[in-house]
NUNUDREN-481073 format. One record per residue (C-alpha): residue number from 1; residue in three letters; y, z, x. Coordinates in Angstrom, 1 decimal. Layout:
BEGIN
+-----+-----+--------+--------+--------+
|   n | res |      y |      z |      x |
+-----+-----+--------+--------+--------+
| NUM | ALA |      Y |      Z |      X |
...
+-----+-----+--------+--------+--------+
This chain:
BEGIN
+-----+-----+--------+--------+--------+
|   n | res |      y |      z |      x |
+-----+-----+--------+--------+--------+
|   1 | UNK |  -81.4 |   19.8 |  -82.8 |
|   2 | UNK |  -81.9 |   18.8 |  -79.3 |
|   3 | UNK |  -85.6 |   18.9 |  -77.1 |
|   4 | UNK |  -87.2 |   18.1 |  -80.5 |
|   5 | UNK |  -90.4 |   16.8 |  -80.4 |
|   6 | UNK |  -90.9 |   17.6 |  -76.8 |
|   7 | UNK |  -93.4 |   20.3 |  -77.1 |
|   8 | UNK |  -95.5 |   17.8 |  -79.5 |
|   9 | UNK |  -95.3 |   15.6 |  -76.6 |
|  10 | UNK |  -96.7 |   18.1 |  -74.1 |
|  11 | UNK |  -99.3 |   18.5 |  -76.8 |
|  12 | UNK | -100.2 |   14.7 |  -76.0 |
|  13 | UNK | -100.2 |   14.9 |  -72.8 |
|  14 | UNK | -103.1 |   17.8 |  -72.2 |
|  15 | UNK | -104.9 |   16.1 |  -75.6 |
|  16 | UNK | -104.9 |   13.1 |  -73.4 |
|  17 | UNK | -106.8 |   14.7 |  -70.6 |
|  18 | UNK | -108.9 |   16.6 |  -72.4 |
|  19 | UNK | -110.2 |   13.5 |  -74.0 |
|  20 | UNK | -110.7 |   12.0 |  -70.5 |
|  21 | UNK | -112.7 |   14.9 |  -69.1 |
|  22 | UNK | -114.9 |   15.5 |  -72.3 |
|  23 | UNK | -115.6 |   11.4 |  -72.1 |
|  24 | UNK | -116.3 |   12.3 |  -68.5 |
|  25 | UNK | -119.1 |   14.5 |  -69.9 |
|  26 | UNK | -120.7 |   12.6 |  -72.9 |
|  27 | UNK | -121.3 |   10.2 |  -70.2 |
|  28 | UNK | -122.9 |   12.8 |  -68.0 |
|  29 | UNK | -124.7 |   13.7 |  -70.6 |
|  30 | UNK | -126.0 |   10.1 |  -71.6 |
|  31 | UNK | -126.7 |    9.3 |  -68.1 |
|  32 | UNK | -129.0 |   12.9 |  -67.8 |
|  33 | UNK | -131.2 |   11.0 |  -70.5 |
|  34 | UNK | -129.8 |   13.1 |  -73.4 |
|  35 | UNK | -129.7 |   10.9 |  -76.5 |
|  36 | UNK | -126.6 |    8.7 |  -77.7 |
|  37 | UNK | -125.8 |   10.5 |  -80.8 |
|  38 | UNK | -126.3 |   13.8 |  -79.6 |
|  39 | UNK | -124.5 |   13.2 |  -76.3 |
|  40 | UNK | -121.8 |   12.3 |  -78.4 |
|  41 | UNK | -121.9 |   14.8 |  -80.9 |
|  42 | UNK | -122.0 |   17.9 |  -77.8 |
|  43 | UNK | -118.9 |   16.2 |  -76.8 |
|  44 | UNK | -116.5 |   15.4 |  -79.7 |
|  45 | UNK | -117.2 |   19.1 |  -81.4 |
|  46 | UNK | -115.2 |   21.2 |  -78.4 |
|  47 | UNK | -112.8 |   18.1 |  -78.6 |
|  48 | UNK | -111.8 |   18.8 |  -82.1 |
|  49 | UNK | -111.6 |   22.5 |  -81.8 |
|  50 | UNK | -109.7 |   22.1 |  -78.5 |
|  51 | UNK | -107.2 |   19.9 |  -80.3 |
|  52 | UNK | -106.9 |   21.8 |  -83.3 |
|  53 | UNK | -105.9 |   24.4 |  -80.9 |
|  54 | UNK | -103.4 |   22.5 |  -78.9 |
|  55 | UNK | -101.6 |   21.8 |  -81.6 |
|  56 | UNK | -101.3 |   24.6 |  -83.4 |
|  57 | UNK | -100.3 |   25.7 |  -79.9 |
|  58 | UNK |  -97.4 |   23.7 |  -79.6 |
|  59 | UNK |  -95.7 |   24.1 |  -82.9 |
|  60 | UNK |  -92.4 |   23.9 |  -82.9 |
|  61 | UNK |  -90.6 |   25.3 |  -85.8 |
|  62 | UNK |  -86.9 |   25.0 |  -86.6 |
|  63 | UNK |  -85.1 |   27.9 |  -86.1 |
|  64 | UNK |  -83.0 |   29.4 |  -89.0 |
|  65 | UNK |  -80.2 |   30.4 |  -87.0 |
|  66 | UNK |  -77.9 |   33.6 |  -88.5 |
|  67 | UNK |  -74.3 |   33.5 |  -88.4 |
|  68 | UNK |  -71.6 |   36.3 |  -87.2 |
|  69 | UNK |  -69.8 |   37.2 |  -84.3 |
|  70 | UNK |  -71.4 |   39.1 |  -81.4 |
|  71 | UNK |  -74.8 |   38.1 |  -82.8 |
|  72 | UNK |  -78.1 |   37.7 |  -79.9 |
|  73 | UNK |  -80.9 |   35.9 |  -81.2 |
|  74 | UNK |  -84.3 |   36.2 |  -79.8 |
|  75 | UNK |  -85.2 |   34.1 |  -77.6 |
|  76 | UNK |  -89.1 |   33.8 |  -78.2 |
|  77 | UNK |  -91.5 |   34.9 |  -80.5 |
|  78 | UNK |  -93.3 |   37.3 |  -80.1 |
|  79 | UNK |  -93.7 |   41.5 |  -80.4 |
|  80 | UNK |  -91.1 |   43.6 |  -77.8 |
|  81 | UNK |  -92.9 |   45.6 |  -75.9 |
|  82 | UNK |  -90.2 |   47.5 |  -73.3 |
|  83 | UNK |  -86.5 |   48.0 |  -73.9 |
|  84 | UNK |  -85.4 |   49.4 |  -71.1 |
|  85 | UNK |  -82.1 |   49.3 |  -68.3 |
|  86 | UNK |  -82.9 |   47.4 |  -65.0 |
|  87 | UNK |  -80.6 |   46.2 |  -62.0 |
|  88 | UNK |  -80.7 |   42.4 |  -62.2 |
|  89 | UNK |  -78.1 |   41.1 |  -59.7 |
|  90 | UNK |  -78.5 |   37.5 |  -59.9 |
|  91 | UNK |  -77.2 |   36.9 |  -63.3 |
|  92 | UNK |  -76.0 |   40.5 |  -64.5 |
|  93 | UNK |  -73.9 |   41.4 |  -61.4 |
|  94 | UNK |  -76.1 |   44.7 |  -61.8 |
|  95 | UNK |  -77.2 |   47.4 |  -63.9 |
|  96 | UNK |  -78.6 |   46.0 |  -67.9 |
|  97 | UNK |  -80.1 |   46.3 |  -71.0 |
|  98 | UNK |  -83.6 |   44.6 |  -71.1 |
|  99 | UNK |  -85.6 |   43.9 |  -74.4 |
| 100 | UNK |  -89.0 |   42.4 |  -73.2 |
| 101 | UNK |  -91.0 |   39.9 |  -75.5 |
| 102 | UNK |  -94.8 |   39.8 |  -75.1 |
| 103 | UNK |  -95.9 |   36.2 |  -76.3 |
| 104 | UNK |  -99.6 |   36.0 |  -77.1 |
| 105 | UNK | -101.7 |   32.5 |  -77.4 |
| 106 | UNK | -101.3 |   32.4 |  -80.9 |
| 107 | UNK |  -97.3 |   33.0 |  -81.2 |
| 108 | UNK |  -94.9 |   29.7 |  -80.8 |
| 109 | UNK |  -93.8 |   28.8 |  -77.4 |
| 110 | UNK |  -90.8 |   27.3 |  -77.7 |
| 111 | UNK |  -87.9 |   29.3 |  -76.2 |
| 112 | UNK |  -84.6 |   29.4 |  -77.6 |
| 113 | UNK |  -81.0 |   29.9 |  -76.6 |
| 114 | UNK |  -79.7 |   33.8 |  -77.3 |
| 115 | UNK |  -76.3 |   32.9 |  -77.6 |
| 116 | UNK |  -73.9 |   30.1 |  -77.9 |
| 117 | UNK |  -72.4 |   29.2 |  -74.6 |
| 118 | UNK |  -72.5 |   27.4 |  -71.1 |
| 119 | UNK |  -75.7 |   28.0 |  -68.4 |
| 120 | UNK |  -74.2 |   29.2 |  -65.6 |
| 121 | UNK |  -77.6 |   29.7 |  -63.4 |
| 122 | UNK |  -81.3 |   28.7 |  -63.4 |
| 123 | UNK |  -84.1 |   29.4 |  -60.7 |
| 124 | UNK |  -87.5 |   29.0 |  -60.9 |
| 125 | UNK |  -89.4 |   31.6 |  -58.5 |
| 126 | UNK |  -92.8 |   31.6 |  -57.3 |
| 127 | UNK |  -95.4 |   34.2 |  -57.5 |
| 128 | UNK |  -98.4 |   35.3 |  -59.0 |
| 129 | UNK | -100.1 |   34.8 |  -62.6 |
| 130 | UNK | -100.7 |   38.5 |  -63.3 |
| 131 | UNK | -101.8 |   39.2 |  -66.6 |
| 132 | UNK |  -98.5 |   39.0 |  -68.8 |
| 133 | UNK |  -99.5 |   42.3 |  -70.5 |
| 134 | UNK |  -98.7 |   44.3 |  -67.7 |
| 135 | UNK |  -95.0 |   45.5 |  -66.6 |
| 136 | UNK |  -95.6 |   44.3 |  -63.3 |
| 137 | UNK |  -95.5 |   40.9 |  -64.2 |
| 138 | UNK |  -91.9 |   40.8 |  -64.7 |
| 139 | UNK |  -91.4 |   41.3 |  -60.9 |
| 140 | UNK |  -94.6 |   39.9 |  -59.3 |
| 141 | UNK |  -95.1 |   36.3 |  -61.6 |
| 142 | UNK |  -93.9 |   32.7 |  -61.0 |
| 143 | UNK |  -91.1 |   32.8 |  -63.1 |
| 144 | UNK |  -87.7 |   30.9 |  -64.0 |
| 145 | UNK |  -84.5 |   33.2 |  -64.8 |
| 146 | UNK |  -81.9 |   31.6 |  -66.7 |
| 147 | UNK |  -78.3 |   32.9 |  -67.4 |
| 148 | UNK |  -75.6 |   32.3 |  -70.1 |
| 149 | UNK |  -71.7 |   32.8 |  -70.3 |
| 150 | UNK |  -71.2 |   33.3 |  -74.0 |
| 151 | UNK |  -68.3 |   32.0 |  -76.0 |
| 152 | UNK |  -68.5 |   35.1 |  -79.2 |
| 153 | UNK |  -67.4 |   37.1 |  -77.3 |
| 154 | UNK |  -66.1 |   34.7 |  -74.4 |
| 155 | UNK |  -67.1 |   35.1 |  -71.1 |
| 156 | UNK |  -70.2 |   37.6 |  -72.1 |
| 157 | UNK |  -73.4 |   37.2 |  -69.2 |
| 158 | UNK |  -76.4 |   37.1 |  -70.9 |
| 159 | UNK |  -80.0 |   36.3 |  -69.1 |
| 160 | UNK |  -83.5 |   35.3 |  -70.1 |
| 161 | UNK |  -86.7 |   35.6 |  -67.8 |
| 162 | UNK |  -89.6 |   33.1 |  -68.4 |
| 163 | UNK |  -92.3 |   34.5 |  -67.2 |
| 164 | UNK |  -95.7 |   32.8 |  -66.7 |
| 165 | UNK |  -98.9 |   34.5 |  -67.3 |
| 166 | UNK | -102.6 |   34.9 |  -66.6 |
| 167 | UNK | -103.2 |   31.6 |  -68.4 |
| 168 | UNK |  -99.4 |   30.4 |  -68.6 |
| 169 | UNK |  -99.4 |   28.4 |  -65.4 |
| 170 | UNK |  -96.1 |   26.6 |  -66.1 |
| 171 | UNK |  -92.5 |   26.8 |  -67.6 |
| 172 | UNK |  -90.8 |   23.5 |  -68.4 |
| 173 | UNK |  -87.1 |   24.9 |  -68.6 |
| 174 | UNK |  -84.9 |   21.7 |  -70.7 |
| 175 | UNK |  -81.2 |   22.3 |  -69.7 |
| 176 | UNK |  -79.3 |   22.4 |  -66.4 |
| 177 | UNK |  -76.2 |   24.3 |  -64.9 |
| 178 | UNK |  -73.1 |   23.2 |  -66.5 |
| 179 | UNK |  -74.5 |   23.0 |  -69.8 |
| 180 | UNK |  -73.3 |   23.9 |  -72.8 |
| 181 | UNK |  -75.9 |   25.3 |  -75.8 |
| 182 | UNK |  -75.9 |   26.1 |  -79.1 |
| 183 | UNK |  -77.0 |   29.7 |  -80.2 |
| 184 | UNK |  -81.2 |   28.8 |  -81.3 |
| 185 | UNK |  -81.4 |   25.6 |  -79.5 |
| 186 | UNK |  -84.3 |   25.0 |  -77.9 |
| 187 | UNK |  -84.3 |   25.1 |  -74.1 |
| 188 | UNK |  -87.7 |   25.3 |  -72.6 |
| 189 | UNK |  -91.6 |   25.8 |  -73.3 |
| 190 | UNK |  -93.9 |   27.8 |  -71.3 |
| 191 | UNK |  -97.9 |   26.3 |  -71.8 |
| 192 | UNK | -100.0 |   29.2 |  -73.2 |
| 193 | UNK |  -99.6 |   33.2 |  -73.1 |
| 194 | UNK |  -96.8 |   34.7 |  -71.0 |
| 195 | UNK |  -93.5 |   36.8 |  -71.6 |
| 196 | UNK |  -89.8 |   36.8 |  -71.8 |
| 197 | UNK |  -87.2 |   39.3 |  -71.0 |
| 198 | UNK |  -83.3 |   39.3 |  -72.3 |
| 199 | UNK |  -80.3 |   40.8 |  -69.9 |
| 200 | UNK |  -78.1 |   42.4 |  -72.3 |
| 201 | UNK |  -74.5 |   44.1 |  -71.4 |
| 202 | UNK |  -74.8 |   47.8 |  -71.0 |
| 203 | UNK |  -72.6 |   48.0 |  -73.8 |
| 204 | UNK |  -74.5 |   45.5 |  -76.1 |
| 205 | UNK |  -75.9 |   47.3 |  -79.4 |
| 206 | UNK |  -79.9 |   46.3 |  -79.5 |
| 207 | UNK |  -80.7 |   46.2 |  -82.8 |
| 208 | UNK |  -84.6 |   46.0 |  -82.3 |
| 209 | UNK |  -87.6 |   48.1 |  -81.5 |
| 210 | UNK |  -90.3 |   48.4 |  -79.7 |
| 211 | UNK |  -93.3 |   47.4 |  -81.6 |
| 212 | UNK |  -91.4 |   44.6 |  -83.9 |
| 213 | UNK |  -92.2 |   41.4 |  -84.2 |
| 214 | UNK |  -89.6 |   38.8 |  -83.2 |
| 215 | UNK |  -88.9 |   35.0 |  -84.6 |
| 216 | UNK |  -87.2 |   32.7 |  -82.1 |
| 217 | UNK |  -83.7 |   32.0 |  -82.4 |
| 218 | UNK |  -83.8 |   33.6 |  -85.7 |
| 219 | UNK |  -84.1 |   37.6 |  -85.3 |
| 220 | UNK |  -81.2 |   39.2 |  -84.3 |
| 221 | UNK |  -81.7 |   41.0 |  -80.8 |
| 222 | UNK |  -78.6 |   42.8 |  -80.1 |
| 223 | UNK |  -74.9 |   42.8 |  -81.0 |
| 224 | UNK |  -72.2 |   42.4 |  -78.2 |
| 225 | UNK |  -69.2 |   44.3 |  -78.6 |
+-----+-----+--------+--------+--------+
């Protein structure tokens, strides 16, 4: 599937300079007359717990996508937390369904596609890195909205919030307007915790609760009529 791999190369990328700053500080260390081996020793042991981390982090499973018409996957991991109707007038054209998903540090953060269809908008807003917990993140944070026209059933608007967090300090959206996605393709990663809310059609069927678990692209979210 597309934009695999990438979040193993972000992984990389923030092992890389962590290895540059912790060199940065066995050398501080030697030059403060601590000895060689133990220098060493006080630097490589948050190394290897800070890339164990890291990668477990960045996994990036493949999603198991279901089959059937009308079908809204979820489009992170994590536990929902509000389900709810809001106006959201930049995607939705108004009033909607939304099924928020809380993503922790230790869930996957790899976002998914809901449905199968063309992106019709993306915007990346900033604002503040609230502590995703709270339901005032998903008005006051730095966050990019994204919105879908779905092809089962055609023409369908569908949206999805990425929301940074306290320690989520960036969203790397992959797709563009004028794109045309799979249902459970990847399309973006946002570095650590942070949330995700889904615009659903007031007449969509939500077929979760609040409390459950969710598995990207792979739990079914709601049914569109």
């Amino acid at each position: 599937m597309k934009h695999r791999g990438k979040a193993l190369q972000a992984a990389g990328r923030i092992l890389l300079i962590g290895l540059i700053l912790l060199g940065l500080v066995g050398a501080g260390l030697k030059f403060a007359g601590v000895p060689a081996p133990l220098a060493s020793g006080l630097a490589l042991a948050p190394l290897l717990v800070f890339s164990l981390f890291t990668f477990y982090f960045f996994r990036d499973p493949e999603a198991k996508v279901p089959q059937g018409a009308g079908l809204v996957v979820a489009p992170a991991h994590g536990k929902v937390d509000i389900i709810d109707e809001i106006d959201e007038p930049l995607v939705m054209n108004g009033r909607c369904r939304r099924v928020s998903i809380f993503l922790s540090v230790f869930d996957v953060h790899v976002q998914q596609a809901p449905v199968g269809g063309r992106v019709t908008y993306r915007q990346h807003t900033p604002g503040k890195f609230l502590n995703a917990m709270k339901s005032e993140s998903a008005t006051e944070n730095e966050n990019v909205l994204i919105g879908f026209e779905a092809t089962d059933p055609a023409a369908k608007r569908i949206g999805v919030r990425l929301l940074a967090g306290l320690i989520a300090r960036r969203i790397i959206p992959w797709l563009e307007v004028g794109e045309t996605v799979a249902k459970g393709e990847r399309i973006s990663l946002i570095q650590f915790g942070s949330r995700a809310d889904l615009y659903l059609p007031l007449d969509a069927k939500v077929e979760v609760r609040i409390g459950q678990r969710v598995v990207g692209g792979e739990t079914v979210m709601a049914r569109l009529g």
